[in-house]
N, C-alpha and C positions, 0 to 999 in steps of 0.2 A: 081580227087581231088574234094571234097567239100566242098566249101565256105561256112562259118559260115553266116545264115542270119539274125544273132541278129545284132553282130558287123560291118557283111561285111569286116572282114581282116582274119581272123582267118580259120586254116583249122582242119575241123571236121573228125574224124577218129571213127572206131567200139574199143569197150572195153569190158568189161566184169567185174563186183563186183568178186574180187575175197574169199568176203566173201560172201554167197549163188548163184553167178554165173550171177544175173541179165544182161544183156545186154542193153547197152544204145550207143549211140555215144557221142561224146564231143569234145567243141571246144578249142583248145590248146592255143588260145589267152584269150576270154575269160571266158572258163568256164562252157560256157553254154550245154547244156544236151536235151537229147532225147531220148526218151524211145524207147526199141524194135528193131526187127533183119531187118528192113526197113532201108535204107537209109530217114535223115532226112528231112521234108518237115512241113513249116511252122515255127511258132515261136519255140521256147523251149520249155520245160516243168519245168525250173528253173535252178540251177547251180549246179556246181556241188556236193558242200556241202551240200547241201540235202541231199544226198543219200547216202553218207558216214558218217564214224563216225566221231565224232566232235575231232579234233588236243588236245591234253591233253601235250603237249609240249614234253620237251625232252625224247628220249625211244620211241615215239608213232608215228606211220604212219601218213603221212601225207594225206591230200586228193589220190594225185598222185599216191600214193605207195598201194594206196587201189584198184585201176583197172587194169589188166592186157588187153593189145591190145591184139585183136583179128583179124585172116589173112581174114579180108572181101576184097574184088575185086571188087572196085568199079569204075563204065566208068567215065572218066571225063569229068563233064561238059563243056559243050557249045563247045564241038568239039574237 
């Protein structure tokens, strides 16, 4: 498991843009994002709304619905 280092609550998981495939990780508390097929290290690289399309209300995906997880294995920290 990886702990979000923005917020320090949140656990960070791999995903995938399911519109052109990007790979990022994200953290399920707050949000926050990281680019690339690495486990994340250091701050963010912003949230998640960046990188999706922008919510145009009822009928349209919401942020959430725009990433699909991906089965990354990762060790968990600190033991």
């Amino acid at each position: 498991m990886i702990t979000c280092r923005d917020c320090g609550e949140g656990v960070v998981t791999a995903f995938r843009l399911i519109k052109g495939g990007r790979r990022l990780w994200v953290c399920h508390e707050c949000d926050s994002v990281w680019l690339g097929d690495a486990p994340p290290a250091g701050r963010s690289e912003g949230t998640l709304y960046l990188y999706v399309e922008p919510y145009d209300g009822p009928g349209t995906p919401t942020d959430w619905q725009q990433i699909e997880r991906v089965g990354a294995c990762v060790p968990h920290e600190g033991g």
